[in-house]
C-alpha positions in Angstrom: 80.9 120.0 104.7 81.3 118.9 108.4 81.2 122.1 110.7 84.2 121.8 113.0 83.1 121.4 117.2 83.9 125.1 118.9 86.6 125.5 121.1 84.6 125.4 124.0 83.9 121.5 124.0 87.3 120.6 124.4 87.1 123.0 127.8 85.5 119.9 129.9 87.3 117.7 131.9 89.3 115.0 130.4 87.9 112.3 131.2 84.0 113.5 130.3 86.1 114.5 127.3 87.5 110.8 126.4 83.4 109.6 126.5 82.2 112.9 124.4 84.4 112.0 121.6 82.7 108.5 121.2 80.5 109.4 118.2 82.4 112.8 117.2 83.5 112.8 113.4 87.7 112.9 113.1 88.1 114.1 109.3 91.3 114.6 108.0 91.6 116.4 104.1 94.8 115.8 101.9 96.1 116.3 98.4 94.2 113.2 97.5 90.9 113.5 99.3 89.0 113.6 102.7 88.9 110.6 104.7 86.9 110.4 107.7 85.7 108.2 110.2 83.1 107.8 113.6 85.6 108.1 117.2 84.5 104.2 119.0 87.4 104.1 120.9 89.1 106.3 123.5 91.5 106.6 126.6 92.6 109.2 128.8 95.5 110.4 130.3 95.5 112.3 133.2 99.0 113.9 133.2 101.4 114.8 136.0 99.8 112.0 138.2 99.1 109.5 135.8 102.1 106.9 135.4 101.1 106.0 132.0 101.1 109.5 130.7 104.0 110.8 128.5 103.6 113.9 131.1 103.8 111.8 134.4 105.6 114.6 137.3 105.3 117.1 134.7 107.9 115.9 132.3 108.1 118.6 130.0 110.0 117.8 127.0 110.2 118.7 122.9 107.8 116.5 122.6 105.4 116.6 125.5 105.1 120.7 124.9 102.3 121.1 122.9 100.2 119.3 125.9 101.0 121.9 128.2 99.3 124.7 125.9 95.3 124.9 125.4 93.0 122.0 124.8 91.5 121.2 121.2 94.9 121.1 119.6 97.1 117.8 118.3 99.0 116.0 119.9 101.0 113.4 117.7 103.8 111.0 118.2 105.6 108.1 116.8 105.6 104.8 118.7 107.6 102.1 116.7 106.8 102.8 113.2 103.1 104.1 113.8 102.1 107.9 114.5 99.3 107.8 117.1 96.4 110.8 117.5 95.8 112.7 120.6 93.4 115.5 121.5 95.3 117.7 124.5 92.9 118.4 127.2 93.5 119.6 130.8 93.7 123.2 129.7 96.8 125.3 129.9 99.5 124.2 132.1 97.1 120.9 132.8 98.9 118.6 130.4 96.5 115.8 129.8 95.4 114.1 126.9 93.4 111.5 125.5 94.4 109.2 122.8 91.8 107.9 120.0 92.2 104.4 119.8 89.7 103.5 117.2 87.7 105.0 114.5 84.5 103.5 112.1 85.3 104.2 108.6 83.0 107.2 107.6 83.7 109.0 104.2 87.0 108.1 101.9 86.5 104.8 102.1 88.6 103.8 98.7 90.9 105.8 100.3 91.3 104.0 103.1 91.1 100.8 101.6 94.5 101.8 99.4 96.4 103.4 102.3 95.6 100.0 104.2 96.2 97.6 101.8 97.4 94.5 103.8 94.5 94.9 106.0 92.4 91.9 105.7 89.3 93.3 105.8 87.4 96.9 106.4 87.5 95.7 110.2 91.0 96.2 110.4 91.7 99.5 108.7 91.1 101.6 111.6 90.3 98.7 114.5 93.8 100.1 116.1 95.7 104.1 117.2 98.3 103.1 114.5 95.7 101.6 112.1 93.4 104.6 112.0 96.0 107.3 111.1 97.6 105.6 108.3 93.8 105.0 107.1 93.0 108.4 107.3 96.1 110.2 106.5 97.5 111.7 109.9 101.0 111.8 110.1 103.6 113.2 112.6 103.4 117.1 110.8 99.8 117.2 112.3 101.2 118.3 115.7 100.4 121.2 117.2 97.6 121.6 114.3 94.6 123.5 116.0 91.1 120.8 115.9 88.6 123.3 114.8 90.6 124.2 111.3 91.2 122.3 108.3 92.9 120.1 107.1 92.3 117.9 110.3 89.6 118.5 112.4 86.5 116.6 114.5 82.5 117.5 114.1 79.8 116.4 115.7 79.0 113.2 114.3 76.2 110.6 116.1 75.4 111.1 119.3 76.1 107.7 121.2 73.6 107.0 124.5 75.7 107.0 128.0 74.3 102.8 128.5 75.9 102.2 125.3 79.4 103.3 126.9 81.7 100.9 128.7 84.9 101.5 130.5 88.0 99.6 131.0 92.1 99.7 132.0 93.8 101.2 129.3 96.0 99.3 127.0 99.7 98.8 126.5 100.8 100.4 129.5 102.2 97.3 131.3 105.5 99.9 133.2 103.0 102.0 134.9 102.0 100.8 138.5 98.8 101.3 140.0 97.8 103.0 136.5 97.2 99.9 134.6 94.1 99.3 136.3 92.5 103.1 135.6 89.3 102.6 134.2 90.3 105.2 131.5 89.7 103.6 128.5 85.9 104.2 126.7 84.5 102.7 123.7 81.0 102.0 122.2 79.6 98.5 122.9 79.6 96.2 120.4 81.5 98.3 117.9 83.2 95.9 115.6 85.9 98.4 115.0 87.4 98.9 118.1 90.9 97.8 119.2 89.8 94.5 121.1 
């Protein structure tokens, strides 16, 4: 059993946050098992001043709520036909979050291999936000759910050396301004399973 992080590491800032959650284990348990797998892949967004975040000016909204409350909690949302993961960060009435981008399979693999059956190989089960919560089971009814309790939750899981982190503009975000160049995206180098 992997011990849930304490409420107290989500209380840094966000973007120390976004690199701190390279290595973390994101575990989600269902009817049907546990599936889990290594955070690679990460970017941040810096709320009321950040272009690209759903919270730009302080747009508070149904569904932009939950990221004005305390960090450590789920933020979910639907983008085509995909349900992407968020951990809110900023702390209360900072509404920031960061978005996890791409996960290593960990434990559940058979799992993951039926939930992504069109992938064409274990690369792509989780190589992508939309990828890794279908592999792992996280849907839209996650939101709000607290990040130290079952059934979803992130542990500690490798600890990955600051040279092995690199930084980059953030992805899809091509209506945002200046923000598209933000160095706010973080992922392990080398990692076969992140995004690109």
């Amino acid at each position: 059993m992997y011990i849930p992080l304490e409420k107290e590491f989500y209380l840094q800032s966000t973007l120390d946050l976004a690199k701190s959650l390279l290595g973390c284990l994101l575990i989600k348990e269902t009817p049907v098992g546990t599936a889990s797998g290594i955070i690679v892949e990460t970017e941040a967004y810096m709320g009321p001043n950040d272009r690209a975040a759903h919270s730009f000016g302080n747009r508070r909204t149904k569904r932009t709520e939950i990221m004005f409350g305390e960090p450590g909690i789920t933020y979910t949302y639907s983008m085509h036909t995909h349900c992407l993961f968020n951990v809110v960060s900023g702390g209360s009435g900072y509404p920031e979050a960061i978005l996890v981008r791409a996960v290593e399979p960990f434990d559940g693999q058979e799992l993951m291999a039926e939930r992504r059956p069109k992938a064409k190989n274990l690369f792509q089960w989780t190589n992508g936000p939309g990828k890794l919560t279908k592999a792992l089971g996280i849907t839209m009814s996650d939101y709000g759910h607290p990040l130290d309790q079952s059934p979803l939750w992130i542990a500690e899981g490798q600890k990955v050396d600051p040279k092995l982190i690199a930084s980059g503009p953030r992805i899809g975000i091509h209506n945002s301004g200046e923000a598209v160049h933000y160095p706010w995206r973080y992922w392990v180098k080398e990692n076969k399973f992140i995004s690109r």
